[in-house]
C-alpha positions as CSV (number, residue, x, y, z in Angstrom):
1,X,-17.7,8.6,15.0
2,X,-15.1,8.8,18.1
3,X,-16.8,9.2,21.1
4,X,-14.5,10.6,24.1
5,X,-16.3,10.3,27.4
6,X,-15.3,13.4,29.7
7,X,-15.3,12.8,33.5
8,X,-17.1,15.9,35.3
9,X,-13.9,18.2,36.6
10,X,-11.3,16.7,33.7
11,X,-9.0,19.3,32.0
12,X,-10.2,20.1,28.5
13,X,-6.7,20.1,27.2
14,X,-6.4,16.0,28.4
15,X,-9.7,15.8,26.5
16,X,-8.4,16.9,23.6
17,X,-5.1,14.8,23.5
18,X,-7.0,11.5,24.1
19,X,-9.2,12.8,21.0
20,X,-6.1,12.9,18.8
21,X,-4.6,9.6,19.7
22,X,-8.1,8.0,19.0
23,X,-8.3,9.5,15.6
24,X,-4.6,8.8,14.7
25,X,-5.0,5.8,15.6
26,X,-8.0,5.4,13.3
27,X,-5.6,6.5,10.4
28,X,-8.0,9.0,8.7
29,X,-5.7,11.4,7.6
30,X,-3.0,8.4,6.2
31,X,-6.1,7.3,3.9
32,X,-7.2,10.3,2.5
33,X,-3.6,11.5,1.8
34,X,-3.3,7.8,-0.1
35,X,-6.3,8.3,-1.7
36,X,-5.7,11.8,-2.9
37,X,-3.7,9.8,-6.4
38,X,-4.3,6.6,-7.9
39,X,-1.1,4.4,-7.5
40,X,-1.2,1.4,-9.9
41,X,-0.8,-2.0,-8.1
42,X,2.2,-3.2,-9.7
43,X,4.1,0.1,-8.1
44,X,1.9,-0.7,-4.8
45,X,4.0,-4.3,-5.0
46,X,7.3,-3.3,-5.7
47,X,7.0,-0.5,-2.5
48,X,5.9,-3.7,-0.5
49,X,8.9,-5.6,-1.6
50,X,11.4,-2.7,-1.2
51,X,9.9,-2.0,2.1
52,X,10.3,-6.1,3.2
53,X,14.1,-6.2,2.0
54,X,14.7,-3.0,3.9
55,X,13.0,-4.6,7.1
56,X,14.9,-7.6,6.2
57,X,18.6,-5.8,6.0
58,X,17.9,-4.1,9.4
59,X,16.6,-7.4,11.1
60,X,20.1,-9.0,9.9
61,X,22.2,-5.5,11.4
62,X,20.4,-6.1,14.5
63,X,21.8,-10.0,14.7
């Protein structure tokens, strides 16, 4: 449970925002989209490996 502790006087709407960054950060919503279809793990291994060559190809751009 996220638990936002509200000084007396604070804005409402500050409230709020620091409640959504807590629960992004959390990633909630990223799991249950994941979770919403079974992905088989040799597809979960070849997304990791595109995703390390892409990171690789921009790391060598950047050089």
């Amino acid at each position: 449970m996220i638990i936002i502790p509200i000084k007396e006087g604070e804005n409402i709407e500050r409230a709020l925002k620091k409640f959504k960054r807590k629960f992004e950060k959390t990633g909630i919503i990223k799991e249950l989209r994941q979770r919403q279809f079974f992905t088989k793990p040799s597809i979960k291994r070849r997304d990791e490996m595109k995703k390390a060559v892409y990171v690789l190809k921009l790391q060598e751009a950047e050089e």
